[in-house]
PyMOL commands that place a pseudoatom at each C-alpha (Angstrom):
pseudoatom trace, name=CA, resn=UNK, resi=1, chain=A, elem=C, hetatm=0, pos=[-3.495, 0.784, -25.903]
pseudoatom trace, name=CA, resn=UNK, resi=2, chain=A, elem=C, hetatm=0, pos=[-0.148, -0.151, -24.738]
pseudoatom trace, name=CA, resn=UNK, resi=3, chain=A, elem=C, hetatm=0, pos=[0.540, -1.404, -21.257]
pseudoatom trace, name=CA, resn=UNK, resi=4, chain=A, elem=C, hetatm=0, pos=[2.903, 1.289, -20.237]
pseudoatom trace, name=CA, resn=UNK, resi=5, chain=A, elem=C, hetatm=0, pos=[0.255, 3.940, -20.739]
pseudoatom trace, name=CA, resn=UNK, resi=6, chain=A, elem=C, hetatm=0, pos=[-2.795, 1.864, -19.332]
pseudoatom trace, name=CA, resn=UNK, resi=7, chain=A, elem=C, hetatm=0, pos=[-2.919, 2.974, -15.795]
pseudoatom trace, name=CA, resn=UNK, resi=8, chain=A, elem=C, hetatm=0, pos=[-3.841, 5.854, -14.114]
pseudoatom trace, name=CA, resn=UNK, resi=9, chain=A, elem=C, hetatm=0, pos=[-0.588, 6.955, -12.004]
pseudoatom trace, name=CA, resn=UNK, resi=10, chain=A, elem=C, hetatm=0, pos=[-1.112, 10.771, -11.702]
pseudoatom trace, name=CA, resn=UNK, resi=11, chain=A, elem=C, hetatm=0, pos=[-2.258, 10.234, -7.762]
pseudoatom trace, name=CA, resn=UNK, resi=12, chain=A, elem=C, hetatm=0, pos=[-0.186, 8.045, -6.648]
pseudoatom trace, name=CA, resn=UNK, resi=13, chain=A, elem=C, hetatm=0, pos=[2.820, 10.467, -8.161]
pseudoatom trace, name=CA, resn=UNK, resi=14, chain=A, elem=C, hetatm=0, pos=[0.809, 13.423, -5.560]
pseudoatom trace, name=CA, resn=UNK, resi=15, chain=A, elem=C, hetatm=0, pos=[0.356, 11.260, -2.395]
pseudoatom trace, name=CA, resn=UNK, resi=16, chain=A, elem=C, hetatm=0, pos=[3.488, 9.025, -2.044]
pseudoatom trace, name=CA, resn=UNK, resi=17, chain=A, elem=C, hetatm=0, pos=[5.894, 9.416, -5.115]
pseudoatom trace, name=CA, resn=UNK, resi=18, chain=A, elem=C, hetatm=0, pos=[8.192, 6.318, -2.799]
pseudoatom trace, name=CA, resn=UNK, resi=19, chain=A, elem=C, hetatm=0, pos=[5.829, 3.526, -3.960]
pseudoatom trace, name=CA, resn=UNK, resi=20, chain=A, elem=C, hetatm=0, pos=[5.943, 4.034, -7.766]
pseudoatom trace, name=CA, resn=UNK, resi=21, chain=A, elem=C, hetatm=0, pos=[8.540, 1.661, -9.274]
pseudoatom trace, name=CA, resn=UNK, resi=22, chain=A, elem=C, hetatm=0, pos=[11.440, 3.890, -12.088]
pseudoatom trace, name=CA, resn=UNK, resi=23, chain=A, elem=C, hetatm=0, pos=[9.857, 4.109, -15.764]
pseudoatom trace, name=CA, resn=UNK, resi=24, chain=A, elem=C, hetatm=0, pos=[6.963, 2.587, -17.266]
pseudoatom trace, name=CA, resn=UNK, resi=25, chain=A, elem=C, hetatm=0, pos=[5.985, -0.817, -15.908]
pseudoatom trace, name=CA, resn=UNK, resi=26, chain=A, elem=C, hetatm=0, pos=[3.066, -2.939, -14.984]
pseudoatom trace, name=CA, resn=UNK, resi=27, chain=A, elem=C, hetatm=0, pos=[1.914, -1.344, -11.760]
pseudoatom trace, name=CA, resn=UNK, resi=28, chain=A, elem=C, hetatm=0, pos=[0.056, -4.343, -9.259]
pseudoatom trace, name=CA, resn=UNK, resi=29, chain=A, elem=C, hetatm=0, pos=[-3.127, -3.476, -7.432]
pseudoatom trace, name=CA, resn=UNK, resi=30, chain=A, elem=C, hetatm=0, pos=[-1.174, -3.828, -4.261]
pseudoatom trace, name=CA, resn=UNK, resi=31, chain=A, elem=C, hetatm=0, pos=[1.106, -0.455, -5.367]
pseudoatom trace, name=CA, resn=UNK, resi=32, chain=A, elem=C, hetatm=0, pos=[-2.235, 1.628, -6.362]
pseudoatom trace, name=CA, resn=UNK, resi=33, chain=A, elem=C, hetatm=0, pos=[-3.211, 1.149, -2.698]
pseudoatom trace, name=CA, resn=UNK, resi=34, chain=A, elem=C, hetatm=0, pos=[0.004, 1.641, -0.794]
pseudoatom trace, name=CA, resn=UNK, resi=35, chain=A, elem=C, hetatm=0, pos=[-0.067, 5.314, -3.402]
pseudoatom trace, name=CA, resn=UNK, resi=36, chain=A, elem=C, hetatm=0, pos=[-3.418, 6.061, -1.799]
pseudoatom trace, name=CA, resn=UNK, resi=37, chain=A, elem=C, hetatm=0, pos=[-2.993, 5.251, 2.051]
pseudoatom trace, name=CA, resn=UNK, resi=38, chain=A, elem=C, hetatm=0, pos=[-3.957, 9.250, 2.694]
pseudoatom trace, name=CA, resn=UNK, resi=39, chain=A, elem=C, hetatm=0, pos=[-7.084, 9.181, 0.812]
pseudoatom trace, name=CA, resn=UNK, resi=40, chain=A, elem=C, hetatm=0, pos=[-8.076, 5.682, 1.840]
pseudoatom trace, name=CA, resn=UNK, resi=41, chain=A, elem=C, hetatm=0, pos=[-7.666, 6.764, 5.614]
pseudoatom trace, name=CA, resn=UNK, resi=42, chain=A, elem=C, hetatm=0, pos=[-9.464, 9.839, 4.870]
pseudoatom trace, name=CA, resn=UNK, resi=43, chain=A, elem=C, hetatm=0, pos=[-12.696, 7.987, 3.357]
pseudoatom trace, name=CA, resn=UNK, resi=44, chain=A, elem=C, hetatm=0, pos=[-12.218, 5.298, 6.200]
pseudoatom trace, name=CA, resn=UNK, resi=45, chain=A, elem=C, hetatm=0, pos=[-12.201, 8.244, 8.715]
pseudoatom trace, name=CA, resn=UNK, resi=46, chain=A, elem=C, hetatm=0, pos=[-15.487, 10.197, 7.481]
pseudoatom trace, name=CA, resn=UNK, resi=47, chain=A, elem=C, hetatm=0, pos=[-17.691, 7.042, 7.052]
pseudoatom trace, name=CA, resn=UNK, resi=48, chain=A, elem=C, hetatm=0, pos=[-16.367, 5.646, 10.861]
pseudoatom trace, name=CA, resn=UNK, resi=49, chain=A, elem=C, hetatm=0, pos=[-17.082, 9.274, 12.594]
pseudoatom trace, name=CA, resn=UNK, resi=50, chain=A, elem=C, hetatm=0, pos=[-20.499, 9.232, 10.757]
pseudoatom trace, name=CA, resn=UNK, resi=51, chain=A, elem=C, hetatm=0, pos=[-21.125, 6.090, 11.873]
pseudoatom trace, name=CA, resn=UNK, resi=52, chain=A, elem=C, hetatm=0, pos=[-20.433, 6.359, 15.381]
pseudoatom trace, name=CA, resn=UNK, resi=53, chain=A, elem=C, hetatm=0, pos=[-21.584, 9.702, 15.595]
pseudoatom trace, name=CA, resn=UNK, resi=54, chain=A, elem=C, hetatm=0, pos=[-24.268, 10.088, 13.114]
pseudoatom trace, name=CA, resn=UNK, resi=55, chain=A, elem=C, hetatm=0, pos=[-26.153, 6.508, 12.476]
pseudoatom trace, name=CA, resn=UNK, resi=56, chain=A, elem=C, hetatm=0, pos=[-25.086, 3.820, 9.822]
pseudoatom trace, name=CA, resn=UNK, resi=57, chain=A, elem=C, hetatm=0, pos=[-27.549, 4.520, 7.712]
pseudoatom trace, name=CA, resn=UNK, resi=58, chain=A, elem=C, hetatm=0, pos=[-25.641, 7.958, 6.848]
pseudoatom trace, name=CA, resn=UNK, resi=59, chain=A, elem=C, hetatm=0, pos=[-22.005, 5.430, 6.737]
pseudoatom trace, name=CA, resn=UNK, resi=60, chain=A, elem=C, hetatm=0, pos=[-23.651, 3.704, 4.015]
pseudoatom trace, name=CA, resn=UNK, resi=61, chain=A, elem=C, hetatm=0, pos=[-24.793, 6.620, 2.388]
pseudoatom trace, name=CA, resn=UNK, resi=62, chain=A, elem=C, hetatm=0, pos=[-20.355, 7.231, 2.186]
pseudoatom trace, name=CA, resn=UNK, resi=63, chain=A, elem=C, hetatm=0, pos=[-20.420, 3.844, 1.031]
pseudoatom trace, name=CA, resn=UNK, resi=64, chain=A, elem=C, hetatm=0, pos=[-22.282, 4.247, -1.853]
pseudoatom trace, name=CA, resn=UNK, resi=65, chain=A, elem=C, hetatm=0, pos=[-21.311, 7.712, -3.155]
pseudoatom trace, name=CA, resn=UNK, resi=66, chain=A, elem=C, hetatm=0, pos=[-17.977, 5.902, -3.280]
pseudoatom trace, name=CA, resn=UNK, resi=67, chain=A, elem=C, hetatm=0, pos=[-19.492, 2.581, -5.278]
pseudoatom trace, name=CA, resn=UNK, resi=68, chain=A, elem=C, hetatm=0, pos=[-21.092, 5.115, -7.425]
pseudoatom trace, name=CA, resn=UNK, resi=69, chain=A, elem=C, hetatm=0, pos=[-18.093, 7.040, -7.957]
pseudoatom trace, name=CA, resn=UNK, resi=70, chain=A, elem=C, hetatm=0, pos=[-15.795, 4.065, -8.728]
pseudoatom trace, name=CA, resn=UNK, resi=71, chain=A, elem=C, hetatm=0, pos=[-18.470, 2.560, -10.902]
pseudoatom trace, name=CA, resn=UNK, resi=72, chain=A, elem=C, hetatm=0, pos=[-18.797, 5.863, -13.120]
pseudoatom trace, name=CA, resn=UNK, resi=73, chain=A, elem=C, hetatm=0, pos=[-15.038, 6.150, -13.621]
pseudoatom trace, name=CA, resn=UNK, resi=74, chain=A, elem=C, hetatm=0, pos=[-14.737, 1.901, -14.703]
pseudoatom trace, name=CA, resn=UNK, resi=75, chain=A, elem=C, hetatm=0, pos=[-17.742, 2.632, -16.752]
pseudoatom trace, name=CA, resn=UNK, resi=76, chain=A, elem=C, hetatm=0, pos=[-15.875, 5.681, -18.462]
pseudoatom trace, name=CA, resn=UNK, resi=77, chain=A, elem=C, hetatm=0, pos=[-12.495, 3.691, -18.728]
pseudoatom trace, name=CA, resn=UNK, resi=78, chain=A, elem=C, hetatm=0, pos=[-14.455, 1.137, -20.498]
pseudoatom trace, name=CA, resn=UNK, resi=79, chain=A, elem=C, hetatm=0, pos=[-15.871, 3.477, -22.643]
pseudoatom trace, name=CA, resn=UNK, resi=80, chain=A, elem=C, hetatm=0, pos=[-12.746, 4.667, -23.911]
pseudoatom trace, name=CA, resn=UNK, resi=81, chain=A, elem=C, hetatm=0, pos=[-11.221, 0.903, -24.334]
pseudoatom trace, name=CA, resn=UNK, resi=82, chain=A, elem=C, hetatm=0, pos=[-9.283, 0.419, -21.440]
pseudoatom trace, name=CA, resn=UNK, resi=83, chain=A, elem=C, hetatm=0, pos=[-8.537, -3.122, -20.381]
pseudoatom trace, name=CA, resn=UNK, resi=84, chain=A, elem=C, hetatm=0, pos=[-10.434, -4.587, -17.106]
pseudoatom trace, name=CA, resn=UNK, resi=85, chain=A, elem=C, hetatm=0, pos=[-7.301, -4.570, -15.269]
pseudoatom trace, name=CA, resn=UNK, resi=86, chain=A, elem=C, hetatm=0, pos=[-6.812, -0.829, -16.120]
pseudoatom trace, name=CA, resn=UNK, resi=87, chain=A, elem=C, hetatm=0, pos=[-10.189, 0.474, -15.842]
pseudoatom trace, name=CA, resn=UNK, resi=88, chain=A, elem=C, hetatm=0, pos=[-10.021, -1.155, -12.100]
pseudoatom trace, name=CA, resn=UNK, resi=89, chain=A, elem=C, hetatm=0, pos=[-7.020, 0.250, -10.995]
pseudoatom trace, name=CA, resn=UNK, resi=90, chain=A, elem=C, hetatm=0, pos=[-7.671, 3.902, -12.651]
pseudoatom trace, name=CA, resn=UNK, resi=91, chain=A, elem=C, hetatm=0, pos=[-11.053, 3.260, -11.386]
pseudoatom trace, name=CA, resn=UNK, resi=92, chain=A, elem=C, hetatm=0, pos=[-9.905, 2.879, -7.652]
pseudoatom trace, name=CA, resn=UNK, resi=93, chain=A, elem=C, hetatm=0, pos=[-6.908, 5.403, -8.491]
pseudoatom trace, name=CA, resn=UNK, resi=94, chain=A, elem=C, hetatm=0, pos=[-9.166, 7.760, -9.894]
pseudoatom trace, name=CA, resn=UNK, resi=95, chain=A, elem=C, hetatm=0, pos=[-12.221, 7.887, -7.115]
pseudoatom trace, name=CA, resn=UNK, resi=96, chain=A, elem=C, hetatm=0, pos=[-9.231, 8.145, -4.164]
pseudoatom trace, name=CA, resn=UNK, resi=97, chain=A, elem=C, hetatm=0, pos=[-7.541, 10.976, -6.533]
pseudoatom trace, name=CA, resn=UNK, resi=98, chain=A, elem=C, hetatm=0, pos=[-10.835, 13.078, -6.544]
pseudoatom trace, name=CA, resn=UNK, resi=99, chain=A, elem=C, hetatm=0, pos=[-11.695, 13.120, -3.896]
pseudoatom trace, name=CA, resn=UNK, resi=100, chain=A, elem=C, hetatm=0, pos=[-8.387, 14.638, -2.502]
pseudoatom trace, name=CA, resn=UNK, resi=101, chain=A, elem=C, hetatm=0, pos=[-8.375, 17.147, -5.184]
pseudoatom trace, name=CA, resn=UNK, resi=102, chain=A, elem=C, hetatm=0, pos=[-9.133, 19.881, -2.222]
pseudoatom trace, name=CA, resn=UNK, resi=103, chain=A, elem=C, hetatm=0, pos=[-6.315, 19.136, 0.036]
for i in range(1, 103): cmd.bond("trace and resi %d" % i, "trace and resi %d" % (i + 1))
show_as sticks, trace
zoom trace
């Protein structure tokens, strides 16, 4: 697979088109999170009002549908020959880019 089409960039193209750098280049992991500063405070939001509100227990239960959720889509990039480095990043890209799909 060549490098230019390895990673995911689709969500960070919805959710803050500023951060990607002109043409294809090797995107750092640094650039996949400053894309996805909505969706990361929206998962950091939920699992801190469950906490506080709820009990941990249910924070954790957050926690792990999004381990589970980042471990199916590096599993499935993996699958389909992706490189580590790519499979992270659309892995991370990918969990933070579904679950925004409703907004």
């Amino acid at each position: 697979m060549r490098l230019e089409h390895c990673v995911t960039r689709n969500h960070i193209d919805v959710w803050h088109e500023r951060v990607l750098p002109p043409g294809s280049v090797r995107l750092t992991f640094w650039t996949v999170l400053r894309g996805s500063l909505l969706p990361i405070l929206v998962w950091v939001g939920v699992t801190c009002f469950a906490y506080f509100v709820y009990k941990p227990v249910l924070a954790m239960v957050i926690g792990g549908l999004f381990a589970i959720s980042f471990l199916v889509g590096f599993a499935l990039r993996r699958k389909a020959r992706h490189s580590v480095r790519c499979s992270l990043y659309g892995a991370v890209g990918g969990v933070f880019d579904k679950s925004m799909a409703g907004f």
